[in-house]
C-alpha positions as CSV (number, residue, x, y, z in Angstrom):
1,X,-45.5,80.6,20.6
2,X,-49.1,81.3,19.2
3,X,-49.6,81.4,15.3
4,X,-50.9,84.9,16.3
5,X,-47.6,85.9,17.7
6,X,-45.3,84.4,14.8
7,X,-47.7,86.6,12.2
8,X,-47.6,89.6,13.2
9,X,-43.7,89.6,14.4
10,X,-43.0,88.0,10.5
11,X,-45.2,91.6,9.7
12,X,-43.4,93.2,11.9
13,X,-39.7,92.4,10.1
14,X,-41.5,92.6,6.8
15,X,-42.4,96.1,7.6
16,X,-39.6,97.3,8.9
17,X,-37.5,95.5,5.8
18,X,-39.7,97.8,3.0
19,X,-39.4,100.7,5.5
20,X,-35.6,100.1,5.3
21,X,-35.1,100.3,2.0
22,X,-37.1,103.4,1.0
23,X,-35.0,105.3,4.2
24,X,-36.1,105.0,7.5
25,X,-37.1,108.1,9.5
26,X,-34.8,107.7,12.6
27,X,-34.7,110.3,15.5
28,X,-32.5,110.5,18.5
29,X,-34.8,108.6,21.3
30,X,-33.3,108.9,25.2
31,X,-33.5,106.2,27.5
32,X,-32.2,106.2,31.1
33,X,-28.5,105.7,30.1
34,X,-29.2,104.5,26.7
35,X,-29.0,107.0,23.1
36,X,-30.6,105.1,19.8
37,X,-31.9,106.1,16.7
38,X,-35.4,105.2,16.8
39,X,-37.6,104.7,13.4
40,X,-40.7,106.6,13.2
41,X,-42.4,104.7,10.6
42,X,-41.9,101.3,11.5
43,X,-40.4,101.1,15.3
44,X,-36.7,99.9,14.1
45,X,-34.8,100.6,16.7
46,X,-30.7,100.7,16.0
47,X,-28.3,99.7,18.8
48,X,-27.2,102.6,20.1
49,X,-24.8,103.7,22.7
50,X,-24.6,103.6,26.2
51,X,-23.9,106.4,28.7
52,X,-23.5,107.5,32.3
53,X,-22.0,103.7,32.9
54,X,-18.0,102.9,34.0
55,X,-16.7,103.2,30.9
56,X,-18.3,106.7,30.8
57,X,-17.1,107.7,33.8
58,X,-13.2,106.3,33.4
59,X,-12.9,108.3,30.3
60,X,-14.0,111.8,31.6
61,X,-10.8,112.2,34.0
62,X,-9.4,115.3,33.2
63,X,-5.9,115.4,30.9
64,X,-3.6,116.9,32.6
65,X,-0.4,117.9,30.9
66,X,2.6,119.3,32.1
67,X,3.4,122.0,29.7
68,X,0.6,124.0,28.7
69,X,-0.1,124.3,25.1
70,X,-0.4,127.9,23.6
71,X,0.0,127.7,20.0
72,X,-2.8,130.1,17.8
73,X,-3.8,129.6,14.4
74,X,-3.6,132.7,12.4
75,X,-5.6,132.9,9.1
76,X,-5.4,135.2,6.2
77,X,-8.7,137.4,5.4
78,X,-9.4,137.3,2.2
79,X,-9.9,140.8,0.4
80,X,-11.4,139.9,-2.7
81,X,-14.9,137.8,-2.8
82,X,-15.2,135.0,-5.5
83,X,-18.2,133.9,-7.4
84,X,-18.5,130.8,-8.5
């Protein structure tokens, strides 16, 4: 590796350390199958998660049950308003 390489990765990481610690500003970035929080300041990029593979797929079956569930939650209106 060239001296030139090694510098500006170790400003790379140095960057993106100081950018850590003041908050970095991540945003949802989209790859083909792929969903990571990507820095806009610095480039961090955090792991992510992976979609549209087998594991995807295996868990979307539908659940089917053999007794269907009807239960309704019921809640009170309230008829006098509070201020805090």
């Amino acid at each position: 590796m060239t001296t030139d390489g090694l510098f500006s990765q170790m400003t790379l990481k140095i960057r993106q350390g100081l950018c850590g610690l003041h908050g970095h500003d991540a945003l949802l970035h989209f790859d083909q199958g792929h969903i990571s929080l990507l820095c806009t300041s610095c480039g961090h990029q955090s792991p992510g998660w992976e979609f549209g593979g087998a594991a995807a797929r295996r868990t979307s079956a539908p659940i089917v049950t053999a007794t269907p569930v009807t239960t309704a939650v019921v809640m009170p209106f309230v008829n006098v308003r509070k201020v805090a």
